[in-house]
N, CA and C of each residue as an Amber inpcrd file, in Angstrom:
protein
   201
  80.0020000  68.0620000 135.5530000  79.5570000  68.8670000 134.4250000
  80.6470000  69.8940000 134.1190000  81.3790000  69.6460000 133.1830000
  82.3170000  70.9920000 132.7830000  81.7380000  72.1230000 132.2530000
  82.6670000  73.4540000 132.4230000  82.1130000  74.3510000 132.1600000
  81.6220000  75.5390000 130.9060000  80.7600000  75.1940000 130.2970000
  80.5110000  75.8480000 128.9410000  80.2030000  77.5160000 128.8090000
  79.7940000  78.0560000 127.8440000  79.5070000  79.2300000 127.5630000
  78.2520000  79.3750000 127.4190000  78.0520000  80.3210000 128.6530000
  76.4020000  80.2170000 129.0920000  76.5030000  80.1030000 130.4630000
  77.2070000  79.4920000 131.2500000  77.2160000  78.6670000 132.2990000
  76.7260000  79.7120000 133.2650000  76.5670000  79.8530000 134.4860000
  76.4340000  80.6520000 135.7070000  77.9570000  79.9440000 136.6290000
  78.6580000  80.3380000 136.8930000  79.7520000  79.8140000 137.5380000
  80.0770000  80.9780000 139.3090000  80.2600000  79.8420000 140.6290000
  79.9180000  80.1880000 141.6760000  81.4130000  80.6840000 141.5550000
  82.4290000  81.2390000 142.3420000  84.1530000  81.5810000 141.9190000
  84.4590000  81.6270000 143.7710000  85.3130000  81.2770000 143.7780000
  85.9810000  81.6840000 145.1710000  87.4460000  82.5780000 144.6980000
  87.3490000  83.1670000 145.0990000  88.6010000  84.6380000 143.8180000
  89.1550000  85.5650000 144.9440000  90.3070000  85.3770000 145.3000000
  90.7330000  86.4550000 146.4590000  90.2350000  86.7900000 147.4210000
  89.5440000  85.6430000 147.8870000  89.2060000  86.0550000 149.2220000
  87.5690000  85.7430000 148.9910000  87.2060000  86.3680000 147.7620000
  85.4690000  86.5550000 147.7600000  85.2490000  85.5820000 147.3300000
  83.9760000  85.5650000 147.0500000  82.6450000  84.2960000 146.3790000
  82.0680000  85.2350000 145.2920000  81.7410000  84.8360000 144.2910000
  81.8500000  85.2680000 143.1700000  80.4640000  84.6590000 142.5100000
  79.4050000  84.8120000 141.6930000  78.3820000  84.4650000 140.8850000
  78.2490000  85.3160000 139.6410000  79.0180000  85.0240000 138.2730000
  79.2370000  85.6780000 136.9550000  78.9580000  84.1680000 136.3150000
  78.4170000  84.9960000 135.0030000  78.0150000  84.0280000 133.3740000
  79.3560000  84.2830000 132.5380000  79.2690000  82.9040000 132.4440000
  80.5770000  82.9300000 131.4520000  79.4960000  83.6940000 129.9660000
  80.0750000  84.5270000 129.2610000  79.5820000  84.6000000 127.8920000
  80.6460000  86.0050000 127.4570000  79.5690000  86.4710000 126.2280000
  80.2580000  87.1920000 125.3390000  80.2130000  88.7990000 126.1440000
  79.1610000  89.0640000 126.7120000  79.1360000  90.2050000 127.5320000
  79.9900000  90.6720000 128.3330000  81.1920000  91.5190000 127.6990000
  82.2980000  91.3690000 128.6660000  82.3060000  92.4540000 129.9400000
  81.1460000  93.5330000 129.7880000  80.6270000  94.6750000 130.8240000
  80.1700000  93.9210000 131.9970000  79.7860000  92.8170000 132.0750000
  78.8240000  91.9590000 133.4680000  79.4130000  90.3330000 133.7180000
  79.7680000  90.0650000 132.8860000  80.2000000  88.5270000 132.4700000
  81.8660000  88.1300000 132.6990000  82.3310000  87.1000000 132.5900000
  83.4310000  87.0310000 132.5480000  83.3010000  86.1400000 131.0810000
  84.3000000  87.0540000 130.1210000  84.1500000  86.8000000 128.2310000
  85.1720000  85.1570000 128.1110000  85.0400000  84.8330000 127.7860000
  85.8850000  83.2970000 127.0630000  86.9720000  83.8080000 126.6560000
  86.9140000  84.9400000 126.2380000  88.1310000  85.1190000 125.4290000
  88.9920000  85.6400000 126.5200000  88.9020000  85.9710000 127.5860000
  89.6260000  86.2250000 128.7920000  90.6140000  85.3450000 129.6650000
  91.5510000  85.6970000 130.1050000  92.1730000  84.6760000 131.0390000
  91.6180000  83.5230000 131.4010000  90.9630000  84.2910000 132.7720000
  89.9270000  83.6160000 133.3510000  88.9160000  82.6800000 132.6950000
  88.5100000  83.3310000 131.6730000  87.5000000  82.7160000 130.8510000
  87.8570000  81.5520000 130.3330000  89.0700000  81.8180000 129.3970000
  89.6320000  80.6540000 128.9020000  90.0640000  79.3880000 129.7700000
  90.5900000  80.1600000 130.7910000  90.7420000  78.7850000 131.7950000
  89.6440000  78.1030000 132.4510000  88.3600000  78.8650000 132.5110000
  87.6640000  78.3560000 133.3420000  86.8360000  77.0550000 132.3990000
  86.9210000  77.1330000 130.9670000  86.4160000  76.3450000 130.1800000
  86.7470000  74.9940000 130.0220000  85.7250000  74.1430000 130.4380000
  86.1640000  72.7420000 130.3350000  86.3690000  72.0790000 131.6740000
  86.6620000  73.2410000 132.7870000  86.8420000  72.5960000 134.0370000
  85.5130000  71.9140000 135.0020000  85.6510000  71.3430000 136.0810000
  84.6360000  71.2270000 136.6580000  84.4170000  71.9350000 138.3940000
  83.5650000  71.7240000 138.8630000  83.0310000  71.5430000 140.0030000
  84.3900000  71.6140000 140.8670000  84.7740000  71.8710000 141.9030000
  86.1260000  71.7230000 142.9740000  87.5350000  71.7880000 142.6840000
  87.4340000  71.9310000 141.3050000  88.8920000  72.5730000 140.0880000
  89.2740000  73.9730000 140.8890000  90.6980000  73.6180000 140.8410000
  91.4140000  74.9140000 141.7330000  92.1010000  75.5650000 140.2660000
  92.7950000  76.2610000 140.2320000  93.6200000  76.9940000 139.0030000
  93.8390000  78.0860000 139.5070000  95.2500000  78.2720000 138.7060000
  96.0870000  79.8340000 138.7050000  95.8980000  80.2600000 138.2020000
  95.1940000  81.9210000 137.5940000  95.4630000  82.7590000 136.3640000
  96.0870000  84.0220000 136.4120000  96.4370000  84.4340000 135.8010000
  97.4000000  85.6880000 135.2940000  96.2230000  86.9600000 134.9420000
  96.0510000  88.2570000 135.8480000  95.2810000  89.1030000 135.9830000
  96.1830000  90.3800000 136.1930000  95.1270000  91.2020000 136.2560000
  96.0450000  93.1910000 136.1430000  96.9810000  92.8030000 137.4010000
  96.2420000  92.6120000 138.0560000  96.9890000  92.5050000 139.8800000
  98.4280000  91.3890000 140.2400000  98.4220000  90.4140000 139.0510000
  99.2110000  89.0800000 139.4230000  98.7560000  88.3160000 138.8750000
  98.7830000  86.8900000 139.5820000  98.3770000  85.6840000 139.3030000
  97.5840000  85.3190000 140.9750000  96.5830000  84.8290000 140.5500000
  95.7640000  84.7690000 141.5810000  95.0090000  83.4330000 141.4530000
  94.7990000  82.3170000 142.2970000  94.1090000  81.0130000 142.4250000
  92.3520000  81.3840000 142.5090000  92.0290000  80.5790000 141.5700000
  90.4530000  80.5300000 141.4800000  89.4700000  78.9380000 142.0850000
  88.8560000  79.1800000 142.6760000  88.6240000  77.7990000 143.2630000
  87.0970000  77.9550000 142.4100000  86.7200000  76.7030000 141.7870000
  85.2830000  76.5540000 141.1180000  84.4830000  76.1100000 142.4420000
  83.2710000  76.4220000 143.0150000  82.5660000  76.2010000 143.9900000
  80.8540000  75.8590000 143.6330000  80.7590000  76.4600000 142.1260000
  79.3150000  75.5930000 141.5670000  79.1910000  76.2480000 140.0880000
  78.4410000  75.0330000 139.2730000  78.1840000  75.5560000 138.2890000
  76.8910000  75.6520000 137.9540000  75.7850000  76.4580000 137.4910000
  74.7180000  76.2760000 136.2980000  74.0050000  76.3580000 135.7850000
  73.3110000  76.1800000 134.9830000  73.1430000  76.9560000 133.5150000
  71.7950000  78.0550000 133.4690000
C-alpha cells in the first residue's frame, strides 16, 4: 500500500520510532509539502530513504502504514 495523504505512517528517524499523519496540519503532522513529506509519498512499507532536514540529511526507514 503506498503512502497517501491522510495516511498514519510508523517512521524509524534517528534513532526513534515515530507515529505522525501525513496531512496539511503542519503543527502535529508531517505536511506533503515538506521534505519528508514529499518523499514519503508514494513509498511503501520497508522503503528506506535519505532526506535533507535543519540537522543534515538523515535516513528514514518506513516501518507501517494506516489510514
Amino acid at each position: 500500500m503506498s503512502i497517501q495523504v491522510g495516511d498514519i505512517v510508523k517512521l524509524k528517524y534517528d534513532g526513534l520510532v515515530i507515529k505522525k499523519r501525513l496531512s496539511t496540519n503542519a503543527w502535529t503532522d508531517i505536511t506533503p509539502l515538506s521534505a519528508a513529506g514529499q518523499a514519503l509519498l508514494g513509498k511503501n512499507v520497508g522503503d528506506k530513504f535519505n532526506v535533507h532536514v535543519h540537522k543534515g540529511t538523515v535516513e528514514i526507514e518506513i516501518l507501517g502504514v494506516s489510514k
